[in-house]
N, C-alpha and C positions, 0 to 999 in steps of 0.2 A: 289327353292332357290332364295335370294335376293343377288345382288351385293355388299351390303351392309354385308350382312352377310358372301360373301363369303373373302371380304377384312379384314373381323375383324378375319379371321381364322389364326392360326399360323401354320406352316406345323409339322406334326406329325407324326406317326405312319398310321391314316388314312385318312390322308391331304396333297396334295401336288399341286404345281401350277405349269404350264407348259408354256414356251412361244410357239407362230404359229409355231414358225419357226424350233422347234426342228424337225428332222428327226424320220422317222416313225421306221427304226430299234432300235435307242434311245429308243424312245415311248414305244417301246414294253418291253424294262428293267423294266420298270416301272410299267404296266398294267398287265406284271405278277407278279412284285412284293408283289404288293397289294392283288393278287387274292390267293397266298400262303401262305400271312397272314393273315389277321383280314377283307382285303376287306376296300373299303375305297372311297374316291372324287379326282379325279384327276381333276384340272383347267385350260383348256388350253385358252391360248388369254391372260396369265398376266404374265411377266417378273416371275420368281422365284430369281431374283436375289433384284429387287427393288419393286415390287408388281406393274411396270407401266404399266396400261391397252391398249394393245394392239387391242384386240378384234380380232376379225374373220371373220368377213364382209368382203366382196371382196378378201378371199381366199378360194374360192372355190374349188379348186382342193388339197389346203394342207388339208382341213376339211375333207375331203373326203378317201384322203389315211389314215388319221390317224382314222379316224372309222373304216377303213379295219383292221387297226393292230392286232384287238382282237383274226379277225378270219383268215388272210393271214399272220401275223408274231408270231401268238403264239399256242404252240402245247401242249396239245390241244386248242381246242377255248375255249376264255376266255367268259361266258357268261357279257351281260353288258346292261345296260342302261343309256341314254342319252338326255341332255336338251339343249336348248339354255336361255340361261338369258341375259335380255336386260344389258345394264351399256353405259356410256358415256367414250369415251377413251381419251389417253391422250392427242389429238388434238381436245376435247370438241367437238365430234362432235359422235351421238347416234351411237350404234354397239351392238355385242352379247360376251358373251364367251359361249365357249362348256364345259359342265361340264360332265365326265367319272362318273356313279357311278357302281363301282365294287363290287361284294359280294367275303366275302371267298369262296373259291373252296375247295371241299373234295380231289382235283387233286391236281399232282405236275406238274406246268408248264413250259415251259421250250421258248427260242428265237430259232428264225432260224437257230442261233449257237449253237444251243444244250446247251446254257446256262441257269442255275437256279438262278432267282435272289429273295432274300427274305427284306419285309419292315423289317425293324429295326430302331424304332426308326423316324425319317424324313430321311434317308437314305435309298435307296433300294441297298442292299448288295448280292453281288457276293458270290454263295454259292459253298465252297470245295465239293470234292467228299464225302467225311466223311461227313459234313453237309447236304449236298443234300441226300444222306442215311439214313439219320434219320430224316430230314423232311417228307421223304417218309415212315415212319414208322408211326409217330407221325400224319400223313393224317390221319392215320386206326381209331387212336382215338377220331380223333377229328369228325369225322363226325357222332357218335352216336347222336346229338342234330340233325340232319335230319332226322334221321329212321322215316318212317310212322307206328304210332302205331295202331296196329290192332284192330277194333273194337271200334278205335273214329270215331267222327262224329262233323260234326260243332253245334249240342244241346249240346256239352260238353265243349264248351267255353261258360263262362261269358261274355257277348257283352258288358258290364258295362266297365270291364275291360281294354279291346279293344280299345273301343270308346275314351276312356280317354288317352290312348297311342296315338290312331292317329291325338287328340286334339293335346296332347301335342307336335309332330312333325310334324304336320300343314300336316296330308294326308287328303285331301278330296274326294276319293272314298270310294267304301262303302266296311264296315269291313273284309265280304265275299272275296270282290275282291284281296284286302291287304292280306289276309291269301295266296291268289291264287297266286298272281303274285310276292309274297316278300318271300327273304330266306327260300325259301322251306319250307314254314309255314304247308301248305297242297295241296293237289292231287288230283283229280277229277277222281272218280273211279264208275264207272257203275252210274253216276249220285248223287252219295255221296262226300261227302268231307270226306279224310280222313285226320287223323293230325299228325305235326311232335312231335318229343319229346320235342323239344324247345316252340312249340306253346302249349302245353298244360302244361309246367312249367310257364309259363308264363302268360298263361292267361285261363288256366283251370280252372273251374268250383269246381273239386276235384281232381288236379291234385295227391294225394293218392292213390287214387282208383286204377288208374295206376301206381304207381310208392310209393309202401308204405314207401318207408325209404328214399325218396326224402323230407327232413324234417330236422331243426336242434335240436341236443338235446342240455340244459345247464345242467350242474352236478356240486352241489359247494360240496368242502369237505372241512371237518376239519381237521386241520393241513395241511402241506408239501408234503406227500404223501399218492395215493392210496390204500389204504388196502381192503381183500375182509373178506369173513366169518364173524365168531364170533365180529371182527375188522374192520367191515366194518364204512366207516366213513362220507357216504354220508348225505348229511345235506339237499340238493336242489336236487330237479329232474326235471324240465323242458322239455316241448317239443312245440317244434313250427311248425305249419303245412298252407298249404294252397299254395297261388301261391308264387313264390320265393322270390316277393318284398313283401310282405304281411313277410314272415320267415325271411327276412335282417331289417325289421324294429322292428319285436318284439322282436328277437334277441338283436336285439341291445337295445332299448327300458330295458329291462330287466335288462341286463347285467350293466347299470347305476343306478339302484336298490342295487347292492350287491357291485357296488365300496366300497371301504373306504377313508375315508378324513380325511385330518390331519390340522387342524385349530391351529396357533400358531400366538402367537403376535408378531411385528417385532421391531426392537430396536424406529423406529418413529410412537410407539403405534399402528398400523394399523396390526389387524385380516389379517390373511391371511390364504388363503386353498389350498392346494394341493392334488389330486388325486393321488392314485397309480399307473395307468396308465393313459398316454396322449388320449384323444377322439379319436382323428381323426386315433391314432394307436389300439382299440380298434373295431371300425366300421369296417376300412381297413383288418383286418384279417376275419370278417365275412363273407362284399363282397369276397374276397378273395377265401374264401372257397367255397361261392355258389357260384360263377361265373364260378371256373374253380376244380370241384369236378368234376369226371367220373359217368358219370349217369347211367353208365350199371353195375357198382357194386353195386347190388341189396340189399345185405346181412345185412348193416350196413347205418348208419346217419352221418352227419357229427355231431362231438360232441366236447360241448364247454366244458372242465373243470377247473374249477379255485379254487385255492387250496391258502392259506395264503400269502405264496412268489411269485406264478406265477400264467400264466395262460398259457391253451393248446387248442388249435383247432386243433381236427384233423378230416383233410378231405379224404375222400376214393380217390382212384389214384396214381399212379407213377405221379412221375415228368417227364413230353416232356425229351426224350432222348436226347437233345440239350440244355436243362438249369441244369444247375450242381448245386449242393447245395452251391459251394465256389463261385458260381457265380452270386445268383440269386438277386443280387443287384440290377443290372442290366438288367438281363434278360426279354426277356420274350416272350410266346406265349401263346395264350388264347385256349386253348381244346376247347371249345364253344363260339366261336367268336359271334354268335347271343345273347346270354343270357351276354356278355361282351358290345355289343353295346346296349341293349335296358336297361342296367344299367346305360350305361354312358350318355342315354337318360334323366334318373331319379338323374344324378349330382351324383350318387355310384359312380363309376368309373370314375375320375377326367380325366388323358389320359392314353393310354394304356402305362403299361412299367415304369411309375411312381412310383406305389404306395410302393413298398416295400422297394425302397432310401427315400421317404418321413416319410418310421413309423423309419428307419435306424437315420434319424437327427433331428426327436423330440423324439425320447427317450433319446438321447446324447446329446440333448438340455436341456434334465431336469435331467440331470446325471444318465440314465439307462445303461443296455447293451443293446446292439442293439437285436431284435429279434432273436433266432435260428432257423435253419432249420433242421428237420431231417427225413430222409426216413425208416417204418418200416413196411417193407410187401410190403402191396399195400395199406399204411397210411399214409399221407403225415402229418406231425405235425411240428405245429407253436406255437413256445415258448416266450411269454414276460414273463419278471423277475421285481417286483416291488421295491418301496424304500425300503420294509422292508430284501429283500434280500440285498438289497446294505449295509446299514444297519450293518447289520450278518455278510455280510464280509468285513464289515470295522470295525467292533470292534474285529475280528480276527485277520486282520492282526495287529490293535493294539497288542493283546494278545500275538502275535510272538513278535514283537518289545520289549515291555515290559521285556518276559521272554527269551533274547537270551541275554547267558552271554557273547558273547564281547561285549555288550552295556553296563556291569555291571561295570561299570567306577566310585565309587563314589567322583574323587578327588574333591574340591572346583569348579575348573574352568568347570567341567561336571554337579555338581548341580546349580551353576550360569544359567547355560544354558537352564536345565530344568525349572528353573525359569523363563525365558524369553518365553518358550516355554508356559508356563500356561498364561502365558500375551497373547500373539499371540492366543491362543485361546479364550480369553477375546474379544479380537476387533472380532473373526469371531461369535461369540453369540450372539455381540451387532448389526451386519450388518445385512441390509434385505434380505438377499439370503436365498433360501429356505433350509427345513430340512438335504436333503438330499447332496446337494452342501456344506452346513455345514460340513456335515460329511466326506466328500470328503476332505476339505480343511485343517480340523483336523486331520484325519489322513496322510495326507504331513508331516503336523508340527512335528507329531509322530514319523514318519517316518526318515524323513534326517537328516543326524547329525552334528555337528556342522563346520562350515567353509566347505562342501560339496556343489557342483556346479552339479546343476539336469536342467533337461530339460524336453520338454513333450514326448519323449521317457521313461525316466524315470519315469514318474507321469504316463501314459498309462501302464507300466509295471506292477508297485505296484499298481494302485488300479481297474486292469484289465477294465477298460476302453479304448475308441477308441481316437486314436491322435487327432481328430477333439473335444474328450471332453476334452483330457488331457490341449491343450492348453486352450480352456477357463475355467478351473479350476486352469491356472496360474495368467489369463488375471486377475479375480477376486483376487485373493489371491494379483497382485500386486495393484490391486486399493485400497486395504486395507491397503497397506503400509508394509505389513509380510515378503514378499520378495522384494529383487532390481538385477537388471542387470548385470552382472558382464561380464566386458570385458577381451577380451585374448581368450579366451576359448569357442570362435566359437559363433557363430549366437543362439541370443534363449536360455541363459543360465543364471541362477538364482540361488542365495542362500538366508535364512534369513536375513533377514532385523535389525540385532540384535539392532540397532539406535534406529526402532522403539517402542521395548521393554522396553529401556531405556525410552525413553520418559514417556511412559505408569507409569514405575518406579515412574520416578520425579512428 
């Protein structure tokens, strides 16, 4: 590593910076933390509070305790490796920092104090007895990606492969060796190498041969839902095989083949195209699946289906007994922390813990709902919903609006207003906001009635969207001039803009 490289790091999930000075008990919170997780870079010799380089030089006896920590303050011992890198510190004068690189542990480790501390996040978190329980559960399966597979041999890696991986992360010993002394890649047994299940996903040859349903499938069908037999509706059958980045990019590749696009003119003549789903949510559910699929459920694929309104990945595995469906916004633990870092090598994996708040606020970005989660068996399934769902049930709830007779009001001053209201969707036709924001906006109009004070509780309610859309589907509706402010009646409250309609009138 370079100093350069190590100050441009932001602390994370498998990043963190440490000054000299911390205490070796301390230390150890940390050094197990990372080893319970994902594994990661601990930096000591730079302030974590201001990134001010300290260095290490001429503390010899603190350097010293704190390489003991691994194996004097943490139970078990935490395996580890360690560099010095040169850097100039903050008295301009040459010095080193120690750099900790820790792998995940298949173990639960624990401090001197019998405490379990887990990364989360740039935090290393003090784990309850409840939580330390199931991380200790969640060990069992995560360490299927080290199994030594019987009857590999190092002829059954691609060295192509390899070589290109350790370009990419600047290893300069030789690929053999990197198998040997990295993440339990492989084993040296009676003078053979044998290899782990992660090494030969990874950089297999044919990683099939061992592992036949370690592959993704796509399925596109016609219409809304599955049907089998006589009614069967599959249109597309896809299958993608080979090593695992080799299946995330044809995967993906592909699946930008069968998008659909909706090209519309905008009121200042300019083409515009919109996708049914967003990219980057799209790729994200793929990574997703190969990254943290259970590879010892042999039976089945991970399989991509997309049907007119939605689409589903579902990937073989329970959810880690520690990340909840209402929670996995947030969450997160990687079942195969090697096949998680050597994605996030290849830019798939942006940081750990990210990626499912980031597909969360660009589909709500572009007036989606947010992804669902749902557990079925031992099938974890990931559901996005396109515009044409959104669509569907916004000329539904029109269709309630319309036909609920207390709205069946015909006096003058109630057709006046429908009047104003066909104006109001005049200006949202003419604006450049996309199809689906359209629809969102029109059906508000539809919606509220007259001299009614709504807010983006209300707008989240009715058009089942999340407060973070509701509000900017007010923020637009008032840039349009449709609604205005209305004071008295709390923070954030809005009615038509009936003025505007008049306008429009005159």
């Amino acid at each position: 590593m370079r100093i350069e490289d190590i100050l441009a790091m932001e602390e994370s999930q498998t990043f963190d910076r440490k000054s000299v000075n911390i205490a070796p008990k301390d230390f150890s919170n940390h050094v197990c933390a990372f080893a319970n997780a994902d594994g990661g870079i601990i930096v000591v010799g730079i302030s974590d509070k201001n990134r001010r380089i300290e260095g290490v030089d001429h503390r010899e006896k603190d350097v010293n305790e704190l390489l003991r920590v691994p194996m004097d303050f943490c139970s078990p011992t935490v395996p580890f490796a360690h560099e010095l890198v040169e850097c100039v510190d903050a008295k301009g004068k040459p010095n080193h920092v120690l750099v900790f690189h820790i792998e995940a542990s298949p173990f639960v480790h624990e401090n001197q104090a019998h405490d379990v501390y887990m990364r989360v996040g740039d935090k290393s978190k003090l784990l309850s007895y409840d939580d330390r329980l199931t991380l200790t559960l969640d060990k069992g399966l995560r360490s299927f990606e080290d199994f030594l597979v019987p009857d590999s041999c190092y002829e059954d890696i691609e060295e192509s492969y390899l070589k290109e991986y350790l370009s990419l992360i600047g290893y300069s010993k030789s690929p053999r060796e990197y198998l040997l002394q990295n993440k339990n890649f492989a084993k040296e047994k009676e003078g053979e190498l044998q290899l782990s299940v992660a090494a030969i996903l990874l950089f297999g040859k044919k990683p099939q041969s061992f592992f036949p349903r370690a592959r993704v499938r796509f399925i596109r069908y016609e219409g809304t839902e599955e049907k089998f037999g006589a009614e069967m509706n599959v249109i597309k059958d896809v299958t993608f095989e080979g090593r695992i980045l080799e299946q995330i990019r044809q995967a993906v590749a592909y699946i930008q083949t069968q998008i659909k696009e909706r090209t519309y003119l905008t009121a200042g003549g300019i083409f515009t195209t919109e996708l049914e789903y967003p990219e980057f949510v799209r790729t994200e559910l793929v990574v997703n699946a190969v990254t943290h699929r259970d590879y010892s459920i042999r039976g089945t694929e991970i399989q991509i289906k997309m049907f007119d309104d939605h689409l589903v990945v579902e990937s073989p595995g329970n959810l880690p007994s520690q990340v909840k469906i209402n929670k996995i916004r947030n969450s997160h633990f990687a079942r195969n922390s090697h096949i998680a870092e050597y994605l996030k090598d290849y830019k798939y994996v942006k940081d750990f813990g990210e990626g499912v708040d980031r597909m969360c606020r660009e589909m709500e970005a572009q007036g989606l709902p947010k992804p669902e989660y749902k557990q079925d068996s031992f099938i974890l399934k990931a559901i996005i919903r396109n515009s044409g769902y959104v669509l569907k049930k916004a000329d539904f709830a029109s269709e309630k609006v319309d036909f609920n007779p207390k709205k069946s009001d015909f006096s003058p001053k109630k057709v006046d207003f429908d009047l104003q209201k066909l104006n109001f969707e005049k200006i949202v036709d003419a604006s450049t906001y996309n199809i689906t924001m359209k629809r969102h906006m029109k059906a508000m109009i539809t919606e509220v009635g007259l001299q009614q004070v709504f807010g983006a509780k209300y707008v989240a309610n009715s058009l089942k969207v999340s407060k973070t859309a509701a509000i900017g589907i007010i923020k637009k509706m008032f840039s349009l001039g449709v609604i205005k402010p209305v004071q008295g009646n709390g923070k954030g409250k809005y009615m038509l803009n009936q003025e505007t309609s008049k306008d429009q009138n005159g």
